[in-house]
Steps between C-alpha positions, in 0.01 A plus 500: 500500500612401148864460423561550166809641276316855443421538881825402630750603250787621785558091578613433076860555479547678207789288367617165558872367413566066407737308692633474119812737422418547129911481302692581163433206238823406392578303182789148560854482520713399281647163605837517654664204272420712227890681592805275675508595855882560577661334822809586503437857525514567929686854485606798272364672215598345187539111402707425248418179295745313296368390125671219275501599104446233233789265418629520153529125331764499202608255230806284607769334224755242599841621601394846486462739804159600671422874491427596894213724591501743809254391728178729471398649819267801608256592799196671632400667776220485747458853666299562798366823470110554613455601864159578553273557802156614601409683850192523710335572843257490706449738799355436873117689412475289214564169708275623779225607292508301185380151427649202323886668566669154496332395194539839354894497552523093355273650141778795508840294559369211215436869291884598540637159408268454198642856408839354497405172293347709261803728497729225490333292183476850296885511532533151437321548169688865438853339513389227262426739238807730576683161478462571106609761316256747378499601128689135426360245361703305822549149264640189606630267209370761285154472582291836682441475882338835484247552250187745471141360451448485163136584486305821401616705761775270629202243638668177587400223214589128444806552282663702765412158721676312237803727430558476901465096483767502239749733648510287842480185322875658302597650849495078593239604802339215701160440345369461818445781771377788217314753603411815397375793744240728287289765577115511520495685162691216365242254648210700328680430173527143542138493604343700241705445209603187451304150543658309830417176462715144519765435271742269543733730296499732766222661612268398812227599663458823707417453866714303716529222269791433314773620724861321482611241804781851528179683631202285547590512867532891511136518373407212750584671795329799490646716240250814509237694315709741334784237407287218402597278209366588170622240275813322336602656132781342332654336810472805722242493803364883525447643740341892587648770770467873495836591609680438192707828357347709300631823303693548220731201342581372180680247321694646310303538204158592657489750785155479701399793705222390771617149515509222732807237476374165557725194669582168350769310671610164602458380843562106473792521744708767680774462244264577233310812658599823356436707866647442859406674809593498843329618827817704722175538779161371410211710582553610982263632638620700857309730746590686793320764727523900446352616864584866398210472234265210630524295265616129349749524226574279249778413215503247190831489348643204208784505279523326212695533119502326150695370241536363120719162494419400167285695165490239281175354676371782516254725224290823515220549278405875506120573438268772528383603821117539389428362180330147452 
């Protein structure tokens, strides 16, 4: 007797599942010395931070008095205010009857804390733009911090590279640390419309080559697809993500519906980085048993807020959305 597929078609399963759980592709992280990490910051709901104004130097003549100046004081405040969770289960039939449970619940716990990153570097990059003022030009020593592209339809180009360099170079920012946080769009226009090449005058090559000693490191170590270096313009080292704000803003002379407010800050040290953050509970996973239903039930809770200390290293340049 011949055994053959056609003959004996009852012993072919129909369908065969891999050993392989297939997951979400996720895009990197921001890096977390990109904000100053606050310690001192163990309970409550609001830290407030004490700031030290300029002092004011005056002439002085012999035998004459000197003028005295109040001492210049402010603060700001760090505010914890996301709490955020995710929730899931599994019941009893499942566990008896499925296969690959224990990997299946590992793939879906890494799912809820990867929902939180993400969550948590979206409102990083939120507060940094609220941390302006919309429909003001926001300038520091008279210079812009928040300026729209000034391309055909508000496309990023060169000069507004420049006009940034200049207005942290008045600010008296650290040269080193720059970076600027743009969108994909953005990227396109650097890719396609201008020539990339090196130039000791301030452009370098695209790829991972010309980073700073501020962020070589980052890109070292694994920084991933979706925030991978693009290149170094004008002493800033760009880089892409896709959870910048977008919507309406302006700056006070342009407003630009559809728009997507890129990042340029200063992260050389803590005292220079325009955004702190604390964790009040990092990212807990708990479980416990619900015999009434059958079933294994699980919680992922973190709490965490965010801050401006300082605006004058910081800049937003507002672009279009969609057009390269």
């Amino acid at each position: 007797m011949s055994i053959t597929t056609a003959s004996n078609r009852t012993f072919i399963e129909a369908e065969q599942y891999s050993d392989f759980i297939l997951t979400n592709l996720h895009d990197g992280l921001l890096p977390p010395n990109f904000y100053r990490n606050v310690s001192d910051f163990g309970s409550g709901e609001v830290l407030h931070i004490k700031t030290m104004g300029d002092a004011q130097i005056q002439e002085v003549a012999e035998d004459a008095p000197i003028t005295y100046s109040p001492i210049e004081t402010g603060e700001v405040e760090l505010r914890i205010t996301e709490y955020i969770g995710d929730g899931w289960y599994i019941t009893d039939k499942m566990r008896q009857d499925g296969a690959q449970i224990e990997g299946l619940l590992a793939q879906r716990g890494k799912e809820a804390t990867r929902a939180i990153q993400e969550r948590y570097e979206t409102q990083a990059l939120a507060t940094l733009n609220a941390g302006q003022t919309d429909g003001d030009g926001n300038a520091v020593n008279g210079f812009a911090h928040r300026t729209v592209g000034s391309g055909a339809s508000n496309v990023m180009q060169l000069t507004d590279l420049i006009a940034m360099r200049l207005a942290f170079n008045k600010a008296q920012v650290p040269y080193g640390g720059r970076i600027g946080i743009v969108d994909p769009v953005v990227e396109a226009t650097l890719n396609t419309a201008f020539n990339i090449v090196s130039h000791a005058g301030g452009i370098a090559n695209s790829g991972n080559l010309g980073a700073s000693s501020a962020t070589q490191g980052i890109f070292e170590n694994g920084f991933d697809r979706d925030h991978t270096f693009v290149t170094s313009l004008y002493g800033f080292d760009i880089m892409t993500s896709n959870r910048l704000p977008t919507g309406e803003f302006s700056d006070g002379t342009t407003s630009v519906p559809g728009a997507v407010a890129n990042i340029f800050m200063c992260i050389a040290d803590d005292n220079c980085k325009p955004l702190m953050t604390a964790w009040r509970q990092p990212p807990r996973v708990e479980g416990e048993r619900n015999k009434d239903l059958q079933r294994d039930e699980y919680v992922q809770t973190a709490r965490f807020g965010f801050g401006i200390q300082r605006k004058d290293t910081l800049a937003v340049l507002i672009t279009s959305a969609t057009s390269v």
